[in-house]
C-alpha positions as CSV (number, residue, x, y, z in Angstrom):
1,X,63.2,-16.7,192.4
2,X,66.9,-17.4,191.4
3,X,67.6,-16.3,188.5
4,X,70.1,-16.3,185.5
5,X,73.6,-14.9,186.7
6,X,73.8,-13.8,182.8
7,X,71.0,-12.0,182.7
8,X,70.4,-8.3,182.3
9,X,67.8,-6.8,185.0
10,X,65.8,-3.9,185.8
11,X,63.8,-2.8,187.7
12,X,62.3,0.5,190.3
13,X,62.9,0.6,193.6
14,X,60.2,2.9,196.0
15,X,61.5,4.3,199.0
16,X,59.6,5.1,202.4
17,X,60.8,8.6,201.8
18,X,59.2,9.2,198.3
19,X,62.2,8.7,196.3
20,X,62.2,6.6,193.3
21,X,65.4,5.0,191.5
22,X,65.8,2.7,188.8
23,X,67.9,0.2,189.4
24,X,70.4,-2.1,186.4
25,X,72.5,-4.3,186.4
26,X,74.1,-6.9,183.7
27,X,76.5,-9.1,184.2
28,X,81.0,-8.0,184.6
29,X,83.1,-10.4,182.5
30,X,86.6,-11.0,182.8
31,X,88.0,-13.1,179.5
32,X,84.9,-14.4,178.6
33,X,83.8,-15.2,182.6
34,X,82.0,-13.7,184.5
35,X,83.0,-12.9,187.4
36,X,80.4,-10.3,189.0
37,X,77.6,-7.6,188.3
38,X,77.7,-3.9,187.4
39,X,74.9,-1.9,189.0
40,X,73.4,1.1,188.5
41,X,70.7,3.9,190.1
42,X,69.1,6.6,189.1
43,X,67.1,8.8,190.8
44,X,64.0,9.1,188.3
45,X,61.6,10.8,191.4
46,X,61.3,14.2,189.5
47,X,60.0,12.2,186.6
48,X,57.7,10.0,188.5
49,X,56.5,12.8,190.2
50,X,55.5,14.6,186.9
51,X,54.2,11.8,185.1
52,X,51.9,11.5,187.8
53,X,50.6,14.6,187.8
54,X,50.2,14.9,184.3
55,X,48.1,11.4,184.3
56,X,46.3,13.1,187.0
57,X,45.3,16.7,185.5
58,X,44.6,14.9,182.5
59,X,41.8,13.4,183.7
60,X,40.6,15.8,186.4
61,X,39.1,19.1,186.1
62,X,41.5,21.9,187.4
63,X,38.4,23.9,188.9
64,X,36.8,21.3,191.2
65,X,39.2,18.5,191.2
66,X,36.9,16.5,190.0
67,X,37.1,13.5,187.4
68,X,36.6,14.7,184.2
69,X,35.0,13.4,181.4
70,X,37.7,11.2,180.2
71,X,37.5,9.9,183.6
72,X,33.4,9.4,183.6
73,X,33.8,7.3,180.8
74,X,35.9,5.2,182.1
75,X,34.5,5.0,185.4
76,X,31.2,4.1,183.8
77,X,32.4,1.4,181.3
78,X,34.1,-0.2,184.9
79,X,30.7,0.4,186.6
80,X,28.5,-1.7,183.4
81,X,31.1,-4.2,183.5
82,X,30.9,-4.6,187.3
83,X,26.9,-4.5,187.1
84,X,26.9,-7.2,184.3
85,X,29.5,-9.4,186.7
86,X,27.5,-9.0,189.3
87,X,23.7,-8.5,188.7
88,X,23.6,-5.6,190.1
89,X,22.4,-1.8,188.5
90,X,24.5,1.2,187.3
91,X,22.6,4.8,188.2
92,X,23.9,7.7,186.2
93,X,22.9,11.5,187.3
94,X,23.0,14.5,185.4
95,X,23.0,17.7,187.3
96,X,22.7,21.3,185.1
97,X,23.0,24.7,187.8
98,X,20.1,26.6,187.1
99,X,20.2,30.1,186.8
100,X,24.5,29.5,186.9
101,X,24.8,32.3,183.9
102,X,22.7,34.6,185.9
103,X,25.3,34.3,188.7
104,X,28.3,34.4,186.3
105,X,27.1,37.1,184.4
106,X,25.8,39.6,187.6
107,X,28.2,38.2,190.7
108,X,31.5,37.7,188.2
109,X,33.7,34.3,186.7
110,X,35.2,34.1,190.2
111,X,31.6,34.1,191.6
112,X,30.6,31.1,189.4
113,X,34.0,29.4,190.0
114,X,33.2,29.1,193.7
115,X,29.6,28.3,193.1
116,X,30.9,25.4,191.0
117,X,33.6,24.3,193.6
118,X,31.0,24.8,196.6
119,X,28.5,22.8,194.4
120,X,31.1,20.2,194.1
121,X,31.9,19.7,197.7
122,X,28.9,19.8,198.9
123,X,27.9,16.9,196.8
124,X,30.6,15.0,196.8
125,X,30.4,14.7,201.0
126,X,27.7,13.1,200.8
127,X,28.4,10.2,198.3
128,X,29.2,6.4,198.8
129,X,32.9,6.1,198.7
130,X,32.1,3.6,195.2
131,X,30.5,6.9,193.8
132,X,31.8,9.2,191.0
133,X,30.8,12.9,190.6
134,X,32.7,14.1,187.3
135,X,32.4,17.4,185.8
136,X,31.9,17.5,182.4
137,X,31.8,21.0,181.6
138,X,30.4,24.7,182.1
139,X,28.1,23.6,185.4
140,X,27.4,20.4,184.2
141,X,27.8,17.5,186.4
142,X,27.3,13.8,186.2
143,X,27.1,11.3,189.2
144,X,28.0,7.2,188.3
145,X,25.9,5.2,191.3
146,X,27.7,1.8,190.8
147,X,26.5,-1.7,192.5
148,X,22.5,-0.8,193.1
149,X,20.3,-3.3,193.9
150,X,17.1,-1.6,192.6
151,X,16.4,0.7,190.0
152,X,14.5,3.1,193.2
153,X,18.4,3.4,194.6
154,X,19.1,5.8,191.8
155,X,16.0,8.1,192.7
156,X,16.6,7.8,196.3
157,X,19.8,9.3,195.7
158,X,18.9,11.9,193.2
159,X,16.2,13.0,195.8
160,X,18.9,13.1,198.4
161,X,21.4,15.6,196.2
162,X,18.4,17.7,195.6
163,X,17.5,18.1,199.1
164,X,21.3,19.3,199.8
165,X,21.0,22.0,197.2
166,X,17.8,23.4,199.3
167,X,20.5,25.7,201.1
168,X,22.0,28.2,199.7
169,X,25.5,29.0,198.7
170,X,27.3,31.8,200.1
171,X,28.9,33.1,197.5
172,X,30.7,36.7,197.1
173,X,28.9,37.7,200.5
174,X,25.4,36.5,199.3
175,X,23.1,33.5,199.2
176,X,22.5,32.2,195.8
């Protein structure tokens, strides 16, 4: 698309290497004519970088890296909108640790950190890729099962999470 040679412009240029620049120009007048264009970069990659990571722990949790609930609800109002589209079914889990402030309280915070993050991974291996496992808080954890077919998917699934949690955890050089 051709356009304008008076027009301002802007826009971000993405390079193979990571860097980002914007990139302006407007037009260079002699007397009244123009006669060419004034450009201008700047390297904004720091700032991209940033924002990006800000957007990102905003709406994960810094323990397990999971989505938080900011995240969940999101991801859920996408997964209803998706069902509705489609005529399909939206599961939604809700896992609670038993026993977690046993653990905390007797094995120590850093014990029930890496319960949580072990809990995580271990679940979230085993999900469809169009799942999301969110943590909302303390050792509670949701699971969105977007684009079911029948309402029995969501307890098939649910049946298959508690059968991963049948082994224990080793955690602080025990099984819990």
């Amino acid at each position: 698309i051709k356009s304008h040679p008076e027009e301002k412009k802007f826009d971000v240029l993405k390079f193979i290497d990571g860097r980002v620049f914007e990139r302006y120009s407007q037009p260079h007048k002699v007397n009244g004519k123009t006669v060419g264009r004034v450009w201008s970069f700047r390297d904004v990659t720091k700032r991209v970088y940033l924002e990006e990571k800000l957007e990102y722990q905003a709406t994960h949790d810094t323990l397990t890296d999971l989505p938080n609930r900011a995240l969940l609800s999101d991801r859920i109002n996408q997964a209803i909108a998706a069902a509705k589209r489609d005529h399909t079914f939206v599961g939604v889990l809700f896992f609670d640790l038993d026993r977690f402030k046993l653990i905390n309280d007797s094995l120590s915070h850093e014990a029930g950190d890496e319960l949580l993050k072990s809990f995580a991974k271990r679940i979230k291996e085993s999900i469809r890729e169009g799942d999301t496992l969110s943590r909302i808080g303390g050792d509670e954890f949701v699971m969105v099962l977007p684009n079911l077919h029948k309402e029995e998917e969501a307890m098939s699934i649910a049946n298959k999470v508690l059968l991963l949690m049948q082994s224990p955890f080793l955690i602080a050089k025990r099984k819990v």
